[in-house]
Residue, then its C-alpha position, 0 to 999 in steps of 0.5 A: x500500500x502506498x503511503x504519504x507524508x503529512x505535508x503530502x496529505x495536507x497539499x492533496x486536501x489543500x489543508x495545513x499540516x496543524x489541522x491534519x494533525x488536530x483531527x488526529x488530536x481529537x480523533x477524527x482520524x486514526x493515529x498515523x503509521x511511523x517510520x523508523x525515522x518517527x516521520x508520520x505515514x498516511x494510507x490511501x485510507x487516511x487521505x479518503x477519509x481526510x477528504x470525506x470530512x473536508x467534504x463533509x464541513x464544506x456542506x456545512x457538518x460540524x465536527x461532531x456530527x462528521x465523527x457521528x458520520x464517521x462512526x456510523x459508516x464504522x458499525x457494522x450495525x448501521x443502515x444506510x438509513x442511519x446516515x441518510x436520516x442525519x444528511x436529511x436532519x442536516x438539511x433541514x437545518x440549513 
């Protein structure tokens, strides 16, 4: 599997390197592999999910709801109607 560095994920989603390495503060993305070196690694995972919640706050999702986004499409136990049903709330509100 191919990995990137930070500075790589962050100029692929046109972020800055602190708010890569904030959603992992605040769990939002999974702590990083390391290399010998201690450099943090990403997968083609970690970038998906960087751009599904940069996605995601564009269309107006505070964080808290995307970690519940997030944790739906996690559970095995979710439907498809779980997330449909926040999309639409979201909706709603705005």
């Amino acid at each position: 599997m191919k990995t990137i560095t930070v500075g790589a994920l962050a100029k692929e989603t046109g972020i800055n390197i602190e708010t890569v390495r904030y959603y992992e503060n605040i769990k939002l993305l999974p702590k990083p592999m390391r290399k010998d070196s201690r450099y943090r690694v990403y997968d083609e995972n970690d970038l998906a999910r960087l751009k599904f919640i940069i996605r995601a706050k564009k269309l107006g999702f505070t964080l808290k709801e995307i970690r519940k986004l997030l944790s739906l499409k996690i559970d095995s136990h979710s439907m498809c109607g779980d997330i449909k049903k926040l999309a639409e709330e979201k909706v709603l509100k705005v």
